[in-house]
C-alpha atoms as one frame of an Amber mdcrd trajectory, in Angstrom:
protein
   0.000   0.000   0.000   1.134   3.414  -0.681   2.690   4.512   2.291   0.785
   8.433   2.287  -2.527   6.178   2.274  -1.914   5.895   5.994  -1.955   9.506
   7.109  -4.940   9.754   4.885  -6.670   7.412   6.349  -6.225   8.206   9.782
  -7.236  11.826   8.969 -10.221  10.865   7.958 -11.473   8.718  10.868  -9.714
  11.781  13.037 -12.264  14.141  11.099 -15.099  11.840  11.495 -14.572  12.000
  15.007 -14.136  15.806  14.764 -17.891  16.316  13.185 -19.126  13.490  16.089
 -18.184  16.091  18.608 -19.147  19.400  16.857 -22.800  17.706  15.609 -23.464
  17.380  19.664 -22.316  20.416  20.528 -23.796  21.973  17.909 -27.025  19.624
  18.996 -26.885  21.000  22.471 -26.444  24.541  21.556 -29.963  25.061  23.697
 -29.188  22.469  26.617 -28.865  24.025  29.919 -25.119  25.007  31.099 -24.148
  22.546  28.635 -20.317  22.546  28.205 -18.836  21.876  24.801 -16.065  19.360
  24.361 -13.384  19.639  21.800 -10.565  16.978  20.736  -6.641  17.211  20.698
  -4.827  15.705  17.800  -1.746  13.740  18.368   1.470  11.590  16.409   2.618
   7.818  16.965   5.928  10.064  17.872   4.640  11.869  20.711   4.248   8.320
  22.009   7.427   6.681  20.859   9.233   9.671  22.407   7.194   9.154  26.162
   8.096   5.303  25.925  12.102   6.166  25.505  11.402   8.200  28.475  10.132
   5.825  30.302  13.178   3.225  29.555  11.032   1.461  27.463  12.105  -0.213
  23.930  10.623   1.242  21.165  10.408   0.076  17.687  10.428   2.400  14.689
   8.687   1.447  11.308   9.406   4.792   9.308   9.063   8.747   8.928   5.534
   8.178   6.977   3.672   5.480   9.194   5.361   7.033  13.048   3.969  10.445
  11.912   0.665   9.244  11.407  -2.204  11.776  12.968  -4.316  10.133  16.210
  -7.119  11.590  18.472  -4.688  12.075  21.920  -7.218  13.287  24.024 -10.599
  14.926  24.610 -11.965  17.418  27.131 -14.706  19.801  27.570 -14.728  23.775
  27.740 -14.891  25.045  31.715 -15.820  28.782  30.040 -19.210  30.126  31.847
 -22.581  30.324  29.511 -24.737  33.504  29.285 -26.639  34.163  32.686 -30.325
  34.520  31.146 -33.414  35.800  33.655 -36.914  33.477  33.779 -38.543  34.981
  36.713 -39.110  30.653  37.661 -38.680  29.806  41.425 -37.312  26.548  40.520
 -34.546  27.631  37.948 -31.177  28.550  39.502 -27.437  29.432  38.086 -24.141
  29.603  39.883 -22.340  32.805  39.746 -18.786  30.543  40.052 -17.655  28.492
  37.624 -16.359  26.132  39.360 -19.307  25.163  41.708 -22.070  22.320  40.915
 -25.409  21.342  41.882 -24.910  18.237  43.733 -27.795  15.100  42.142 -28.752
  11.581  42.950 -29.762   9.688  39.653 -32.029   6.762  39.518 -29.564   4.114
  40.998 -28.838   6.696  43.663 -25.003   7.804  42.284 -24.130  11.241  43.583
 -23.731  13.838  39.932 -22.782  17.131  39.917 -24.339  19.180  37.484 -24.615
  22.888  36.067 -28.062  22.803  34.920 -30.484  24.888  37.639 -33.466  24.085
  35.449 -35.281  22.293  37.879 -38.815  21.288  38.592 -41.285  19.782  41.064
 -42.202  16.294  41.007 -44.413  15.022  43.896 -43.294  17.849  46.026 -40.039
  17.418  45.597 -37.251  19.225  43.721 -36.038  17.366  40.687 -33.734  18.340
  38.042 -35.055  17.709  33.793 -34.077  14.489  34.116 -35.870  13.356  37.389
 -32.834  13.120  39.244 -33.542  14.321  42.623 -31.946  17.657  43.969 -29.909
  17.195  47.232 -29.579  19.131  50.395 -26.440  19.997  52.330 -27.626  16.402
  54.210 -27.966  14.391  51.032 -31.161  14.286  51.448 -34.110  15.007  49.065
 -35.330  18.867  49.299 -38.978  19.298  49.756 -40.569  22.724  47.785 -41.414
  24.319  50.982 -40.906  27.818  52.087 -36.926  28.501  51.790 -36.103  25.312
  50.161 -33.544  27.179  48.126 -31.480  27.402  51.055 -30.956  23.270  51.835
 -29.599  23.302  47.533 -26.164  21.753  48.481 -23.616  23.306  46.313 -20.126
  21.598  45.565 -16.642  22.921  44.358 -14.090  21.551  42.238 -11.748  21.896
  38.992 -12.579  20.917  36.085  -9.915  18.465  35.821 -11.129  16.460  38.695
 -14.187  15.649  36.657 -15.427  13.003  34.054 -18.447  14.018  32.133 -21.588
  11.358  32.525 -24.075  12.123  29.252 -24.491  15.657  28.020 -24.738  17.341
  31.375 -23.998  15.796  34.642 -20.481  15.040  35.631 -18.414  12.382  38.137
 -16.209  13.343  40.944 -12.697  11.541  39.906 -11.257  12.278  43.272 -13.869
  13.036  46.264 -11.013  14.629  48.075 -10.298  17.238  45.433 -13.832  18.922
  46.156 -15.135  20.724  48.885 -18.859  20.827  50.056 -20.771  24.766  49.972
 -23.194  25.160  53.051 -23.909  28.736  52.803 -25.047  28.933  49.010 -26.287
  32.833  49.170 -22.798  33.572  47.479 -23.300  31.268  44.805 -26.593  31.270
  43.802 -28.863  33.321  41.567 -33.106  32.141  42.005 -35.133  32.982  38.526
 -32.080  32.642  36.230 -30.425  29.725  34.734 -27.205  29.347  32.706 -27.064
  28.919  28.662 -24.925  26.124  26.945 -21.226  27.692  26.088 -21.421  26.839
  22.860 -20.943  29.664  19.757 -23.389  28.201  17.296 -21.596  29.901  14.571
 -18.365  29.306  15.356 -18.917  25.585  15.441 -20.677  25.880  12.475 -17.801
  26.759  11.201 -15.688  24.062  12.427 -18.023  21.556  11.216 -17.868  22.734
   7.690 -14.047  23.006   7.882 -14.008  19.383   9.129 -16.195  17.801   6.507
 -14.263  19.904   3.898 -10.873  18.137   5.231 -12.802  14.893   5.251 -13.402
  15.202   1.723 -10.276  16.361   0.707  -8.117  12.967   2.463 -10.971  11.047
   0.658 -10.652  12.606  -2.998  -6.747  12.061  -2.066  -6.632   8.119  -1.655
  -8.936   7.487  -4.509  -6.572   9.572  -6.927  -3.521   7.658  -5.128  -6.120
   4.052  -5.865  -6.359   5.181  -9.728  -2.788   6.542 -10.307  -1.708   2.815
  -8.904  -4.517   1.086 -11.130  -2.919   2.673 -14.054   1.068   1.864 -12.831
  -0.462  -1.669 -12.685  -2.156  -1.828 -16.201   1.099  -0.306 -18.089   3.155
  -3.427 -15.685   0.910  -5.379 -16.714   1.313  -4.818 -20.252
């Protein structure tokens, strides 16, 4: 196989990934303190390099194959959405953004999440999902006069979380977080926060990726039929 068939290749599946991730984004555009995620492109060097680091053998095939593009990484934008007013009771934002509402999903895991939307279900303070609301004693919080005081609020870096679906995220280290009791600071009643995503920027990207996608693609089949000739002349 023609040896510049390989970095085609692998651009393409890198720029199918790359329209994956800007479709949802682009697709939750109107979610609730959505945050968008982005990919990093990498080389088969980068990891060769690490390996003689690390004291460990390392086997070189050559310049074409070792340079090879590869998705290295993904990770999601910490930058705050638009603060938008609803007048609701049950919507709330976080001026920080670096705080979370703390959640108990249907098998009772603890989430954090962004989204303030909430509503009432049975009496109780649920987010769009259904996943109850806790208070600063893990508890269920009951719409009752000041319930907006018992919302338990919880701090931590972005880096110390793993995104679960669109909108909720998973502690990676409990210890790297600290529990809010007094939420006054934090929290803004009648307001919730907008998805960070720039619809038109994005937009952007996506076209730019499906252009490159098509590009790699046109590439390898004019590589396929300047080898389908070499071959029929051979053959001759």
């Amino acid at each position: 196989m023609n040896q510049g068939v390989y970095s085609l290749a692998a651009t393409m599946v890198n720029q199918l990934n790359r329209v994956d991730v800007l479709s949802n984004n682009l697709a939750n555009a109107n979610t609730t303190a959505f945050k968008k995620d982005n990919i990093v492109e990498g080389s088969f060097n980068y990891y060769m390099d690490k390996n003689k680091k690390n004291g460990e053998e390392t086997t070189k095939l050559n310049e074409v194959i070792n340079t090879v593009p590869k998705i290295d990484g993904n990770y999601f934008s910490n930058i705050q959405g638009a603060i938008v007013q609803t007048a609701n009771q049950f919507d709330f934002s976080i001026k920080e953004k670096d705080v979370f509402f703390k959640i108990e999903n249907q098998n009772k895991d603890v989430l954090l999440t962004r989204d303030g939307e909430f509503k009432s279900l049975n009496g109780f303070l649920v987010t769009s999902d259904g996943y109850n609301v806790l208070s600063v004693n893990n508890e269920r919080i009951a719409i009752e006069d000041g319930f907006e005081s018992q919302i338990q609020l919880i701090q931590s870096s972005f880096n110390n979380l793993e995104k679960q679906g669109n909108n909720n995220y998973k502690l990676k280290n409990d210890l790297d977080s600290r529990e809010i009791n007094n939420n006054d600071e934090y929290l803004l009643q009648g307001s919730i926060e907008k998805s960070n995503v720039n619809t038109i920027t994005t937009m952007v990207s996506l076209i730019d990726s499906q252009r490159r996608l098509e590009q790699a693609q046109k590439a390898i089949t004019g590589i396929d039929e300047i080898n389908q000739k070499l071959i029929d002349k051979v053959t001759r």
